[in-house]
C-alpha positions as CSV (number, residue, x, y, z in Angstrom):
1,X,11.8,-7.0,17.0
2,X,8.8,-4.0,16.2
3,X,8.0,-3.8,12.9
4,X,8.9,-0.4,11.5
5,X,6.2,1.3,9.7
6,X,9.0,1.5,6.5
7,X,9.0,-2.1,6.6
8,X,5.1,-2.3,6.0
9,X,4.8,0.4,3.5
10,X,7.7,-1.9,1.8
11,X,5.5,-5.1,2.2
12,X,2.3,-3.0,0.9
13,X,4.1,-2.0,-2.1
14,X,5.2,-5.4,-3.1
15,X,1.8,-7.2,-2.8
16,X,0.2,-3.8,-4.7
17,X,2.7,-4.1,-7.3
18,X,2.6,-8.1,-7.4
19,X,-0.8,-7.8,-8.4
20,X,-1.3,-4.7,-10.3
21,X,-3.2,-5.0,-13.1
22,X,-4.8,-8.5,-11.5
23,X,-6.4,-7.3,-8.6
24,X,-6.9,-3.9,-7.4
25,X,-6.8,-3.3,-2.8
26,X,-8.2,-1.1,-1.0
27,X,-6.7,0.5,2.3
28,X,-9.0,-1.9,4.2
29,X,-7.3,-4.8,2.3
30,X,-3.7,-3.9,2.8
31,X,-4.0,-3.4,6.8
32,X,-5.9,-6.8,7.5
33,X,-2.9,-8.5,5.1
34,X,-0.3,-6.6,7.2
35,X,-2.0,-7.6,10.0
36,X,-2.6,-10.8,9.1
37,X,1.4,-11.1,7.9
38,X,3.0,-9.3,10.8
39,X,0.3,-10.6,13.2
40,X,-1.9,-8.6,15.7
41,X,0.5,-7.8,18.5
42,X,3.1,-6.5,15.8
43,X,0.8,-4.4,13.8
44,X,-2.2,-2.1,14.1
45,X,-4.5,0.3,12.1
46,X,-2.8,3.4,12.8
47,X,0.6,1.6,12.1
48,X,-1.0,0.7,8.0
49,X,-2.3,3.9,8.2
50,X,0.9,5.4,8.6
51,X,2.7,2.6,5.8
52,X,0.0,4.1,3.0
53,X,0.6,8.1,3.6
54,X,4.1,7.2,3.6
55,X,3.9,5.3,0.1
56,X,1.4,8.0,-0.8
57,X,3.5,10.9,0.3
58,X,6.4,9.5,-1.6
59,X,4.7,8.4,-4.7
60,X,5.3,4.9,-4.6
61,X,1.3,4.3,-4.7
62,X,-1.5,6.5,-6.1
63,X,-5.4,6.3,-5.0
64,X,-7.5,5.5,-7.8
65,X,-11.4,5.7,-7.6
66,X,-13.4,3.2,-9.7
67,X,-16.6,2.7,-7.5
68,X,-14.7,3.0,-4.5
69,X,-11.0,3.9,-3.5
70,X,-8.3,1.8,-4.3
71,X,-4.4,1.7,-3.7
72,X,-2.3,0.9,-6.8
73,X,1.5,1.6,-8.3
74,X,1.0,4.5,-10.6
75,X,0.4,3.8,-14.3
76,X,3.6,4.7,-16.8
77,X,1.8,7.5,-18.3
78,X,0.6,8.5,-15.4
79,X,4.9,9.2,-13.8
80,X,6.3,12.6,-14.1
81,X,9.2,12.3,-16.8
82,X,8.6,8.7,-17.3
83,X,8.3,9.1,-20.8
């Protein structure tokens, strides 16, 4: 069964948000563990690519720059009406 590229954005987000505040990823980090999860002949680039602007476009995960970029789940503060 093809992996959808829902189900990696899904599998981003968890290991981003398992880690937040631990370890930070950047987009280079998240395919090569998709890739490494799903396995080559599942996944690709442009498939990740596709996961991050989707958890991007929705929200889910913010770029942050601190000396490079770096995916991570949005800071309380940092949520529309969260507060």
């Amino acid at each position: 069964m093809a992996v959808t590229t829902e189900e990696v954005a899904d599998a981003m987000y968890e290991l981003v948000a398992e880690y937040q505040g631990r370890k930070k990823f950047k987009p280079g980090d998240l395919i090569k563990a998709m890739i490494e999860k799903y396995g080559e002949d599942e996944v690709d680039k442009k498939l990740c690519k596709g996961a991050i602007r989707i958890l991007m476009d929705s929200g889910r995960c913010v770029y942050t720059y601190f000396g490079g970029s770096f995916i991570e789940v949005p800071h309380e503060e940092g949520i529309a009406g969260g507060g």
